[in-house]
C-alpha positions, 0 to 999 in steps of 0.5 A: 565885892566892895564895886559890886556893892557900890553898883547894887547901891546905885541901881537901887537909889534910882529904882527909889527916886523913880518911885518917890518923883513919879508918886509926888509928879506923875511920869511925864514930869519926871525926867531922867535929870531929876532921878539921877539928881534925887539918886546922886548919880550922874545922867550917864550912870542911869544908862548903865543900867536901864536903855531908857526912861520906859526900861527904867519904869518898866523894870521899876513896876516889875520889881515894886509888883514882885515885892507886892506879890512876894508879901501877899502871898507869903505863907499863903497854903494853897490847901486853904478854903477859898474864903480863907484863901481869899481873907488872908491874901486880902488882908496881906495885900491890905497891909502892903498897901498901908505899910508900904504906901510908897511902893503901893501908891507906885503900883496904883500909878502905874495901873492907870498909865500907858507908860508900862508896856504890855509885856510888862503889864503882862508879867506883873499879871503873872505875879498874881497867880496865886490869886487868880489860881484860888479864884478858878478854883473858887468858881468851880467849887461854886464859891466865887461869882463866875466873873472875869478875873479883872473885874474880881480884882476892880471890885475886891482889891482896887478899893484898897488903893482909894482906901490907902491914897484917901490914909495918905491924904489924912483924910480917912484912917484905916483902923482894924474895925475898918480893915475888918469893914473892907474885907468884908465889902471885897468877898461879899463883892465876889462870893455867890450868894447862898 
């Protein structure tokens, strides 16, 4: 158990040192030396569990947008109104991206780069289901704008990410009146008006 253990702990250091050297370099100057070296394990022992640097980047987004989407919608009822839907998976998204900055900043990084394939970039989609579930159904009941689920997610969850890198730089803070201000920013971005 003790091996198994040790095996987890290690794939686990490189999933962060991939995190903490793309978010401070970027991908490209990144490479698998500098994980392995940030993870104090060998070269060789990154191939024990990932085929390559995209494997590893790839396997990383999944698991960061897993983590993501898990606390979003964690408690999340599905009976809920659509606005009470929307408020409280805005504001779990909101909080994610101000308490777990790393992971978040991790995630923004990898939504504007070809360095995530397809197939992941797809599955990752999926993980936003719920989401995506209450905004059909938003625009059926005639409550949400009949957009393209794309552009309901540039205009009511992307500004979180400039909202967290701009706290991270120390050049903005987010405090309840402000969290508050934003959330009200993203529905009033996608509700119809009355």
């Amino acid at each position: 158990m003790a091996k198994l253990q040790k095996s987890i702990d290690k794939r686990n250091a490189l999933v962060q040192a991939t995190i903490e050297l793309v978010n401070n370099n970027g991908f490209h100057a990144t490479p698998m030396s500098k994980i392995a070296k940030m993870a104090k394990v060998s070269p060789a022992t990154i191939y024990l569990y990932f085929e390559n640097k995209q494997d590893l980047v790839n396997q990383t987004y999944i698991e960061v947008k897993a983590e993501y989407t898990n606390y979003a919608f964690e408690n999340y009822d599905e009976s809920m109104s659509v606005e009470a839907g929307f408020e409280y998976i805005w504001k779990r998204i909101a909080d994610f991206k101000l308490k777990e900055c790393e992971h978040a900043m991790f995630l923004a990084q990898c939504d504007n780069t070809p360095m995530i394939d397809e197939p992941s970039r797809m599955e990752g989609i999926r993980h936003l289901q719920p989401l995506v579930d209450l905004w059909q159904r938003g625009k059926k009941e005639g409550i949400i704008k009949p957009l393209s689920d794309f552009i309901l997610y540039a205009y009511a969850i992307n500004p979180l990410s400039f909202l967290m890198i701009n706290q991270k730089r120390g050049t903005f803070q987010m405090d309840e009146s402000h969290i508050e201000e934003a959330y009200r920013a993203a529905w009033d971005s996608i509700k119809m008006n009355a």
